[in-house]
N, C-alpha and C positions, 0 to 999 in steps of 0.2 A: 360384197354387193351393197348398194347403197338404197338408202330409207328400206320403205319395202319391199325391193328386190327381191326374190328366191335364189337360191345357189341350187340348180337342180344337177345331179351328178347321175354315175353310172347306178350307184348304190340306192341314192334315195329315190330314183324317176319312177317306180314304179309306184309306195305309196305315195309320193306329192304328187303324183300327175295323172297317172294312170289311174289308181282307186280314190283318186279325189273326191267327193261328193259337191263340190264348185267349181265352175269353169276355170281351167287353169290354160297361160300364155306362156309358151318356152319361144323365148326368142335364142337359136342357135347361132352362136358368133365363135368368133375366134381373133387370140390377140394382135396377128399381122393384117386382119380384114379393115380398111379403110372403113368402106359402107356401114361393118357394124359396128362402127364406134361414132357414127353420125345419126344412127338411128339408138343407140342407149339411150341420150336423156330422155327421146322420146319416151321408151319401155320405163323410165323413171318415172317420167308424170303420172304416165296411164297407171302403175302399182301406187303411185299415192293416191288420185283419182277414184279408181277402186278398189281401192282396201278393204277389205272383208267382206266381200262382191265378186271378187277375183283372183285366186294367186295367180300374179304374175310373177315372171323368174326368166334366167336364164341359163344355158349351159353350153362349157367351154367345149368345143368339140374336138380340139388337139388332144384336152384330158379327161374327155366320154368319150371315148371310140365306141362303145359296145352302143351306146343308146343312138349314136349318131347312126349311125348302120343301122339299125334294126326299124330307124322311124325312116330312114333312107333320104337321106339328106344329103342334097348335091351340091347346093350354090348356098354363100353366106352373104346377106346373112338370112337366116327364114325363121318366118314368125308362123307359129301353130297353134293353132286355136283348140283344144280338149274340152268335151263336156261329156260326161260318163266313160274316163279313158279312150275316147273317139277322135279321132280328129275332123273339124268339121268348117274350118276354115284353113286356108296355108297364105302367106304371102313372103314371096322372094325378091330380096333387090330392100334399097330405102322405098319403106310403105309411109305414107303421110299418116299423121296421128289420126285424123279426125277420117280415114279409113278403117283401123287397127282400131277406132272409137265405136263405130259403128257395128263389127263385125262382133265389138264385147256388150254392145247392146241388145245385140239380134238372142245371143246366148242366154241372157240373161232372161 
């Protein structure tokens, strides 16, 4: 992952995401998905942008099967907004930054 990206997996999602005590952003992608390789730099900006305000990260969902299922994740790519392991935003499809800016604003 690049600059501050998160690598979030099957293993770590529950402390980096779930028991977070900071808003945390899993943008779920996968590597044959067009859409989510047009909306990465965004999830880049936005994690150096907020950096220690925010973890943002993402996670492969060919290689999390358990955590894609269990957050129930249908269309890629989707962006999840967590605050006290909640979810309290979702956006599906390429979301514009200064959307996905806003919704980490509201949180904070």
């Amino acid at each position: 992952m690049a600059g501050n990206v998160v690598e979030f997996t099957d293993d770590n999602f529950q402390g980096q995401v779930l028991d977070s005590d900071m808003p945390v952003v899993v943008d779920f992608w996968a590597s044959w998905c067009g859409p989510c390789k047009m909306i990465a730099p965004t999830i880049e900006q936005l994690a150096d942008e907020y950096s220690g305000r925010v973890r943002i990260g993402k996670l492969d969902t060919d290689q999390n099967v358990r955590v894609a299922q269990a957050q129930e994740i249908s269309a890629l790519p989707t962006v999840l907004v967590y605050k006290g392991g909640q979810i309290v935003d979702k956006f599906v499809g390429v979301t514009p930054k200064a959307k996905l800016a806003s919704a980490l604003d509201r949180v904070l």
